[in-house]
C-alpha positions as CSV (number, residue, x, y, z in Angstrom):
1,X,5.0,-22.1,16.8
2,X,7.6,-24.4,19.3
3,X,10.9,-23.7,19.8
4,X,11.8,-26.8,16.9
5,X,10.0,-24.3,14.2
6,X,12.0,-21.8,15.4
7,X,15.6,-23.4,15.6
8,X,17.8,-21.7,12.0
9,X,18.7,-24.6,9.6
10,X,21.7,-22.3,7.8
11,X,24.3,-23.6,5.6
12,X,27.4,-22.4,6.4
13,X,28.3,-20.6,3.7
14,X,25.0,-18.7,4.7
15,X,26.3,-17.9,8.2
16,X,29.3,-16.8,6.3
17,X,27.2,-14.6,4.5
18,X,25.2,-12.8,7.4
19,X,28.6,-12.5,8.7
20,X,29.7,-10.5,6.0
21,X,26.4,-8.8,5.8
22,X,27.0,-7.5,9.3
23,X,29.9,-5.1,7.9
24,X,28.3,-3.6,4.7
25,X,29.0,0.0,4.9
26,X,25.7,1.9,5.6
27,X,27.3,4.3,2.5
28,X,27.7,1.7,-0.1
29,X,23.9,0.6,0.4
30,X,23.0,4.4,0.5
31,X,25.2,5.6,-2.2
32,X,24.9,2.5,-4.2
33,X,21.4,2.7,-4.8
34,X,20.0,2.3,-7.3
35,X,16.1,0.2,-9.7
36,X,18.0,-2.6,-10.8
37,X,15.2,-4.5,-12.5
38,X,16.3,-7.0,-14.8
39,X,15.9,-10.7,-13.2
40,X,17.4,-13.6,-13.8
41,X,14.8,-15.4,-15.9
42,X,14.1,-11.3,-17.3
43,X,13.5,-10.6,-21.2
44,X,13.3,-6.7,-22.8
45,X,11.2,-8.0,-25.4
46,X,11.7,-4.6,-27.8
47,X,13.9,-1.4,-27.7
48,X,17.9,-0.1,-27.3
49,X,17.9,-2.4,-24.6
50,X,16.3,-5.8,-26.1
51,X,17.4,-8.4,-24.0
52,X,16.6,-12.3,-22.9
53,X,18.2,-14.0,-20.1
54,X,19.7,-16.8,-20.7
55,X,19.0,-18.3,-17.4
56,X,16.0,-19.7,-15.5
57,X,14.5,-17.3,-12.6
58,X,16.1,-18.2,-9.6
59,X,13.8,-17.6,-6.1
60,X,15.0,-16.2,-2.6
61,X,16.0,-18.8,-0.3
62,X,13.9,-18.8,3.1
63,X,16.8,-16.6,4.8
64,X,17.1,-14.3,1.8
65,X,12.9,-13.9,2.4
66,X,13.4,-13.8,6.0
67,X,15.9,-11.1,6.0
68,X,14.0,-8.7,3.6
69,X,10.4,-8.7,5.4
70,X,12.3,-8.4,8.6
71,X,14.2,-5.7,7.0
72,X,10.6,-4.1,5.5
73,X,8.1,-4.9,9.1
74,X,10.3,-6.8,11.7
75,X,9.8,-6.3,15.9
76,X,13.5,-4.4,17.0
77,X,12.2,-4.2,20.5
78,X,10.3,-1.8,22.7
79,X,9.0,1.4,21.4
80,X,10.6,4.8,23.2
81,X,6.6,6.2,23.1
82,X,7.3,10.4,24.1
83,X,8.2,11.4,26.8
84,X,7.0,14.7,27.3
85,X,4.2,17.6,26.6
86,X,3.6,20.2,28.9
87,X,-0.2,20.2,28.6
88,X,-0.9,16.7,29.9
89,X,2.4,16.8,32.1
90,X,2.9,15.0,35.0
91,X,1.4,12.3,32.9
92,X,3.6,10.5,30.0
93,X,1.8,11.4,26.9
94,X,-0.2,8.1,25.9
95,X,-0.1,8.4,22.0
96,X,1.7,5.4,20.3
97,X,-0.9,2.6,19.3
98,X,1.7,-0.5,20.1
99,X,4.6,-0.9,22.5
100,X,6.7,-2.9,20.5
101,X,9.0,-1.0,17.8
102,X,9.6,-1.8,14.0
103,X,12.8,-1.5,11.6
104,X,10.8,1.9,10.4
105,X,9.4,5.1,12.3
106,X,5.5,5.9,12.7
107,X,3.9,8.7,13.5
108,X,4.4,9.1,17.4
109,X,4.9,5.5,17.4
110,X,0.8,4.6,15.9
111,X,2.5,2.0,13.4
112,X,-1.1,1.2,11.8
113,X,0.2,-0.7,8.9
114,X,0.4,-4.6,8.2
115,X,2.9,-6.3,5.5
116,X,1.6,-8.7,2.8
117,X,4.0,-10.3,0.3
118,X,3.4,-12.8,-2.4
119,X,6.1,-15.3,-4.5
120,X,6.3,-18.4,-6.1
121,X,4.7,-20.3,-2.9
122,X,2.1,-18.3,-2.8
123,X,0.6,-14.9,-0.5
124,X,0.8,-13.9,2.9
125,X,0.3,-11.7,5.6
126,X,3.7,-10.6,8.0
127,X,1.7,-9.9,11.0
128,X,4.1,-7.8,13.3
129,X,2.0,-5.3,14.1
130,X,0.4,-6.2,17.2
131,X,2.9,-8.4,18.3
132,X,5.7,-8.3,21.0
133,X,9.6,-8.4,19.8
134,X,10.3,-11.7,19.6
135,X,13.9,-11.9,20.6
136,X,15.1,-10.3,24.4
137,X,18.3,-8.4,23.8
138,X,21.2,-10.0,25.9
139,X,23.4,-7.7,28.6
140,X,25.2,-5.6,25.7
141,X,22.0,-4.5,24.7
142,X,22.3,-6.2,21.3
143,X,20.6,-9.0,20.0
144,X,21.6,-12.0,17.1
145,X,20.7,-11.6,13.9
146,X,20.3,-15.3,13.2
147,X,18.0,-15.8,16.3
148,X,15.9,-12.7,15.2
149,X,15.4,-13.2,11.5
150,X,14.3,-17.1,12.3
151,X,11.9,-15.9,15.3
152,X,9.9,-13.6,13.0
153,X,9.0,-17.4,10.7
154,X,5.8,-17.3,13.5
155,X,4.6,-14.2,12.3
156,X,3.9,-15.4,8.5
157,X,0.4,-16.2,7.8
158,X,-0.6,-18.3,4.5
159,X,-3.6,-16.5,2.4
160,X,-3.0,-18.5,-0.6
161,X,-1.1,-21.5,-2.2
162,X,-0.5,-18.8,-5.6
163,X,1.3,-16.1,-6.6
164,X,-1.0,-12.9,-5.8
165,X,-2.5,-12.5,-9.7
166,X,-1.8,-9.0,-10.7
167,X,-2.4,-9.1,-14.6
168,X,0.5,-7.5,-16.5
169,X,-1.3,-4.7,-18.5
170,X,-3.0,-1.4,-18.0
171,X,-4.6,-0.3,-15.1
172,X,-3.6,-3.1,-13.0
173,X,-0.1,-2.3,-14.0
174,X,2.0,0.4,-15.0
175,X,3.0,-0.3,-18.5
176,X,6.9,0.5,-17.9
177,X,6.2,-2.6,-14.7
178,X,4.6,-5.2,-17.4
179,X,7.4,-6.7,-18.8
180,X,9.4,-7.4,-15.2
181,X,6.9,-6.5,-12.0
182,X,5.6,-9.8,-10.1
183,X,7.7,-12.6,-12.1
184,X,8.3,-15.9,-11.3
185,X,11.5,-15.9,-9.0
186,X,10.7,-12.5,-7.5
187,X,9.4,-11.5,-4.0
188,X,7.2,-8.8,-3.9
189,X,6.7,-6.9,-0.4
190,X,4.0,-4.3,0.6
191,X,2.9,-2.7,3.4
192,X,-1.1,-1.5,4.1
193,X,-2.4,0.9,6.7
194,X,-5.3,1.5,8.7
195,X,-6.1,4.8,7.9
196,X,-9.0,4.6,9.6
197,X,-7.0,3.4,13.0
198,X,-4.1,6.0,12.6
199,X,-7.0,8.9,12.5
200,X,-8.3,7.8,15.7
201,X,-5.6,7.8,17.2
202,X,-4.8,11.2,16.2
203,X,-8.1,12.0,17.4
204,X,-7.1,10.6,20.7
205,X,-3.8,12.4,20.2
206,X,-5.3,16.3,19.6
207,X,-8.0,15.8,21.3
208,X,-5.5,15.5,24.8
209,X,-3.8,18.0,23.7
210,X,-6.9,20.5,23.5
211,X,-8.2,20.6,19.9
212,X,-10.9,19.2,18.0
213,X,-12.4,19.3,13.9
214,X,-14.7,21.4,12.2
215,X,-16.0,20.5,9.1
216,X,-14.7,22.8,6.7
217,X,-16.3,21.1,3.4
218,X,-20.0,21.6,5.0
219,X,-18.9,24.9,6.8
220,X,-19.8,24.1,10.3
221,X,-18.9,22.7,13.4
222,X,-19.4,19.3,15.0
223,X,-23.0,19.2,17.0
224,X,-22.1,18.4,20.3
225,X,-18.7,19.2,20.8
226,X,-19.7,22.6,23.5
227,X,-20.3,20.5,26.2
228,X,-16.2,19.6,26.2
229,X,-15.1,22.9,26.5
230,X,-14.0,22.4,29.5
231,X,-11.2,19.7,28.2
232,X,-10.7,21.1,24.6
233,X,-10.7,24.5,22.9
234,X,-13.9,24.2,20.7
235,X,-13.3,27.6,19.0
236,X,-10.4,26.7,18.0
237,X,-10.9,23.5,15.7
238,X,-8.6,21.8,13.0
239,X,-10.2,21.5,9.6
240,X,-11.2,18.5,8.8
241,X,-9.5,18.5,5.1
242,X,-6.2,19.5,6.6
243,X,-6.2,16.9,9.1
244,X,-7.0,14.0,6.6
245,X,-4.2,15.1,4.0
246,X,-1.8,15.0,7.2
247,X,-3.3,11.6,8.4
248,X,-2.6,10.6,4.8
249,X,0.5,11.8,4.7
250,X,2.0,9.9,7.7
251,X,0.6,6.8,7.1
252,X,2.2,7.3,3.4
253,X,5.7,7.9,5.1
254,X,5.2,5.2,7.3
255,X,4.8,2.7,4.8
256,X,7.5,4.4,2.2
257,X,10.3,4.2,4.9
258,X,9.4,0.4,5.8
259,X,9.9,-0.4,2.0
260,X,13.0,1.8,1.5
261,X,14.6,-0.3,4.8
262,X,14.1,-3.1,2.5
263,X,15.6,-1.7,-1.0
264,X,18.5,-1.1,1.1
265,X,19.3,-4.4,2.5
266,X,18.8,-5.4,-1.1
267,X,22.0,-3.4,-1.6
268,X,24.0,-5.2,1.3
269,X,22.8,-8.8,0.2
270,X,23.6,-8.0,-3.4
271,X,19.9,-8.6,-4.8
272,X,18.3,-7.2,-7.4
273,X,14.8,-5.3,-7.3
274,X,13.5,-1.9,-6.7
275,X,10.6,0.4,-5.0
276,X,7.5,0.8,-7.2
277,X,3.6,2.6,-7.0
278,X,2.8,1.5,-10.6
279,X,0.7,-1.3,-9.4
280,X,-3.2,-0.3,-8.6
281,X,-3.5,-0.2,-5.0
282,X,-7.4,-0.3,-5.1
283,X,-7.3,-3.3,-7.8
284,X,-4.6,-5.1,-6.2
285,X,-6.5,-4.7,-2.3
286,X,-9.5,-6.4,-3.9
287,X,-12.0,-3.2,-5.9
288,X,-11.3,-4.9,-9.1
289,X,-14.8,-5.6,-9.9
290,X,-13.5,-8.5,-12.1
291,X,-14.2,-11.9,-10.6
292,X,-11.1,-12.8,-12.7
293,X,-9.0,-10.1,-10.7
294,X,-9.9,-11.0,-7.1
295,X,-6.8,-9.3,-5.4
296,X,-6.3,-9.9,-1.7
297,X,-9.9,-10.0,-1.1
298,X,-11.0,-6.8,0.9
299,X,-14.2,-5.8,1.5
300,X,-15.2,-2.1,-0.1
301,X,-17.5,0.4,-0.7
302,X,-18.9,2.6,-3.2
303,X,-21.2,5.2,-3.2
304,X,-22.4,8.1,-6.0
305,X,-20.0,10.4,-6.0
306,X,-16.6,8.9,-4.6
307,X,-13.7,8.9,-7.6
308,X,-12.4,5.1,-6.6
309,X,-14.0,2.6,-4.2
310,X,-13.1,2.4,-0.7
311,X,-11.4,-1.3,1.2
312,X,-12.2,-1.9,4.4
313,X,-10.8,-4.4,5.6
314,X,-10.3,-8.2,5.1
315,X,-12.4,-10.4,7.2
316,X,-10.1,-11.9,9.9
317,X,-7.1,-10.9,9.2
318,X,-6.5,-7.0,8.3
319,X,-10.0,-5.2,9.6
320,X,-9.9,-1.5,9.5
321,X,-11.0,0.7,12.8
322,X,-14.5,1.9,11.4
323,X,-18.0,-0.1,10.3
324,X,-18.8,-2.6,8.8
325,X,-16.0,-4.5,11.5
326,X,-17.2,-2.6,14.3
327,X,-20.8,-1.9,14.9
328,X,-20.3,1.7,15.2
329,X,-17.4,4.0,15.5
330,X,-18.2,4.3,19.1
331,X,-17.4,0.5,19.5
332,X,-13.9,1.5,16.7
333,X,-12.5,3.6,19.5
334,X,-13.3,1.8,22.7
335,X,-11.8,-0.8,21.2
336,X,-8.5,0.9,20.1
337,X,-8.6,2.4,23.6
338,X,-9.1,-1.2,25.3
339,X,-6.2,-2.3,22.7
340,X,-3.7,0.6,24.1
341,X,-4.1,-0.2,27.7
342,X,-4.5,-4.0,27.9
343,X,-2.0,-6.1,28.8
344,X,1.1,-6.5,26.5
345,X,-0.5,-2.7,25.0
346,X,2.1,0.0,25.2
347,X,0.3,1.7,28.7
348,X,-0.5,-1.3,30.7
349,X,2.2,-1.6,33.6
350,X,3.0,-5.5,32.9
351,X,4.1,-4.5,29.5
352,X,8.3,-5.2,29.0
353,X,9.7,-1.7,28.1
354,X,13.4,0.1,27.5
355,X,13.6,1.7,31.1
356,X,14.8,0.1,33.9
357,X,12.1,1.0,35.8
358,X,9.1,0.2,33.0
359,X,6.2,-0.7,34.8
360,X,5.8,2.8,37.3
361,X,7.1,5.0,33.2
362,X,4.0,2.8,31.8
363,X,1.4,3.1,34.7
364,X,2.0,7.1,34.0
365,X,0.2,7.5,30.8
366,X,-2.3,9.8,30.3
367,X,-5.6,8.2,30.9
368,X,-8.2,7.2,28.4
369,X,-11.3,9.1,30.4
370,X,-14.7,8.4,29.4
371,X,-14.5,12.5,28.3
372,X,-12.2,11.6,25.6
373,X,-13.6,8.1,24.4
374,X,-17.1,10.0,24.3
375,X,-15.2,13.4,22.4
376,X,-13.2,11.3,19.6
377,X,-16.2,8.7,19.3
378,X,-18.6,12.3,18.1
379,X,-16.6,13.2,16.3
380,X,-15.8,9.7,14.2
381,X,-19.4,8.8,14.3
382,X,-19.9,12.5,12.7
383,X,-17.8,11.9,9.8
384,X,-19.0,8.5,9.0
385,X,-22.7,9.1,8.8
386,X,-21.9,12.7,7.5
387,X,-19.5,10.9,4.4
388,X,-20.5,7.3,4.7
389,X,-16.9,6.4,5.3
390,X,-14.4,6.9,7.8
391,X,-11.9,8.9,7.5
392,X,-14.1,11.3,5.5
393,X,-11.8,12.4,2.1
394,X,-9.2,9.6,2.2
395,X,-9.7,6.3,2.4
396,X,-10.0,3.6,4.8
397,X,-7.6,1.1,3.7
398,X,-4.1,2.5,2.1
399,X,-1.3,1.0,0.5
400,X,1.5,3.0,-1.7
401,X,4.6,1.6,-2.3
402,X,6.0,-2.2,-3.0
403,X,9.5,-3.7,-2.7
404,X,10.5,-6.2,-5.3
405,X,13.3,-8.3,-5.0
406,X,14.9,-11.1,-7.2
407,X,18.4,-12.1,-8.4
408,X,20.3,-9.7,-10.9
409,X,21.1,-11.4,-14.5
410,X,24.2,-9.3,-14.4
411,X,25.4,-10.4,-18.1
412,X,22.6,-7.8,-19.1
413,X,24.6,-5.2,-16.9
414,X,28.1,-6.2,-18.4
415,X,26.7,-5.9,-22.2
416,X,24.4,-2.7,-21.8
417,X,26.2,-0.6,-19.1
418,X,29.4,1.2,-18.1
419,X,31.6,-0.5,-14.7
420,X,29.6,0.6,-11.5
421,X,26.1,-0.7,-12.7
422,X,25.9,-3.3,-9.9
423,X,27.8,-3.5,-6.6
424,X,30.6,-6.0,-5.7
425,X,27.4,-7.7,-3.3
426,X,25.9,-8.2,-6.8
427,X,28.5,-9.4,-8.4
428,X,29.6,-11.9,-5.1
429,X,26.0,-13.0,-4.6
430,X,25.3,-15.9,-5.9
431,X,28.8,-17.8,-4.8
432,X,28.2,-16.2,-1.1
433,X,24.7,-17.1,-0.6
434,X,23.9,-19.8,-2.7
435,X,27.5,-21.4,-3.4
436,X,27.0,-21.2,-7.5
437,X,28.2,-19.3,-10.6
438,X,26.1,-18.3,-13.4
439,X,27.1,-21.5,-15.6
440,X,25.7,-23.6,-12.5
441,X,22.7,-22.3,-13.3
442,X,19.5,-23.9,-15.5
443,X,19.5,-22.6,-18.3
444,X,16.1,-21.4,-20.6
């Protein structure tokens, strides 16, 4: 994307407004929290709190958009990684999975999860996750706000010219979500993980640090796995359950935090929304089984005996670490390995970093050896044919919670709650950021 793409096109009353954002108290967003679900555009069709707006749904304005996926998956600058562990000491412990660090904490920095979003213009992928920050920080160490929310515009990737269909009934949707969840006018933000990425690299991660799995659901070890006992303690192995509930969840905080970032900045900027889980994440990733229902497309699998089908991956765009997108799960973890140490990867010595001296703290890592390629390839190869997926109990392809945001109708808040249901953000809102009052607005 050039530098023209790039360059902000604010009004000013919306530099006035990131302004002010600037100086929200971290406490008021915090203790201010709270689901505030009716929209602009909203209707309670039935119940104590029957309600239709009187007002057309009003959608985000590109910097209202840019500020909550930044908020939810944007590039901060250069991941910490760890900087110490005895065992593999005087090496720098070679875990994290990108150099680059997000607006949410992973799992020793593995950050395996991509952001997809949908509105009224359609769905999209945020791809941060294997990029580079995209803004240097200047000599204070800080870096502008403006020139970092408009330099993340290059990582939004079109899907589709329409709203991601989620059809507003049972099981695609919670019925308490039917009647607001996905409207016209909202934004609706979620992140999905690589589980089967963030295993190897915890397989990578225990296995220099001297442990491997034994298969506690067949009740016996790995074949193969004596001729390493010279690197790991074989007698000594993790069970294989235990280790995918923990794989799950991180990945599960991972993603949670990213969208709780994001329900919080809805606080500062005084929009309306809330965190939800009561849309199906198989359905909605693409297991539907109803042509009608496509979702975003992935690829799955199912097999006699599994309780839900298990995504993959989608073809070009979000392809998990495991077959069919890699010919084997040999060729899965050379090519995570490869991805760690390459250039612009968080161990090659070229790689920008927070030291001052970042290329000799990078050229430190603990090496990838061929011992522990060939130990954590067994052992993923060993769960895939043994469970015909990868990992073996959880699946491949996760996603858990979603952010949606959208303006507050706050007349339904003055008629059907006490002072204190909304925030003096909500209430200033639409004057800061957009310049009107509620009776500028179209009405239904």
């Amino acid at each position: 994307m050039s530098e023209a793409q790039l360059e902000p096109d604010l009004k000013a009353l919306e530099r006035q407004a990131l302004e002010a954002l600037l100086g929200f108290p971290l406490t008021d967003a915090l203790f201010g929290r709270r689901s505030r679900r009716f929209a602009l555009g909203g209707e309670v069709p039935e119940g104590p709190l029957t309600y239709r707006s009187r007002y057309e749904p009003l959608p985000l304005s590109e910097l209202e958009r840019l500020l909550i996926l930044t908020t939810v998956g944007g590039l901060t600058g250069w991941h910490n990684l760890i900087s110490h562990h005895a065992r593999v000491t005087p090496y720098l412990p070679s875990y994290s999975g990108m150099a680059a660090g997000r607006t949410f904490p992973s799992a020793a920095g593995f950050h395996t999860s991509q952001i997809f979003f949908t509105d009224d213009s359609g769905t999209y992928t945020f791809q941060t996750r294997d990029a580079a920050p995209p803004v240097p920080r200047g000599p204070d160490g800080r870096v502008d706000l403006v020139e970092l929310l408009f330099a993340h515009r290059q990582y939004i990737h079109q899907l589709s010219q329409q709203r991601l269909y989620i059809p507003p009934k049972e099981p695609f949707m919670a019925g308490h979500n039917a009647w607001n969840a996905n409207k016209p006018g909202s934004l609706l933000v979620w992140p999905v993980a690589d589980v089967a990425q963030h295993q190897l690299l915890k397989l990578l991660f225990i296995g220099q640090n001297g442990f491997v799995l034994y298969d506690d659901i067949h009740q016996r070890s790995i074949p193969g796995l004596e001729k390493f006992s010279r690197y790991v303690a074989v007698d000594k192995p993790y069970p294989l359950t235990a280790f995918d509930q923990a794989t799950l969840a991180e990945v599960s905080a991972e993603i949670s935090t990213a969208v709780f970032a994001g329900h919080l900045m809805q606080q500062a900027m005084g929009l309306g929304g809330w965190m939800l889980n009561g849309l199906d994440r198989v359905r909605l990733l693409g297991a539907s089984g109803d042509p009608a229902v496509p979702g975003l497309g992935f690829r799955y699998d199912f097999k006699p005996g599994w309780s839900r089908p298990n995504p993959t991956g989608l073809e070009g765009v979000f392809e998990g670490f495991c077959p069919p997108h890699y010919p084997s799960m040999r060729h899965a973890v050379e090519a995570l390995v490869t991805r760690k140490y390459q250039a612009g990867g968080p161990f090659h010595p070229a790689t920008p970093g927070p030291w001052k001296d970042s290329p000799t703290v990078r050229a430190q890592a603990f090496p990838h050896e061929e011992w522990l390629v060939e130990l954590v390839a067994l052992q993923a190869q060993y769960i895939f044919d043994t469970f015909g997926k990868f990992p073996a109990t959880v699946p491949t392809i996760y996603t858990l919670m979603f952010l949606q945001s959208h303006h507050l109708d706050l007349e339904y808040y003055d008629r059907f709650f006490q002072p204190g249901a909304y925030l003096q953000s909500h209430a200033e809102h639409l004057e800061k950021w957009h310049g009107l009052r509620l009776e500028d607005l179209p009405r239904r």
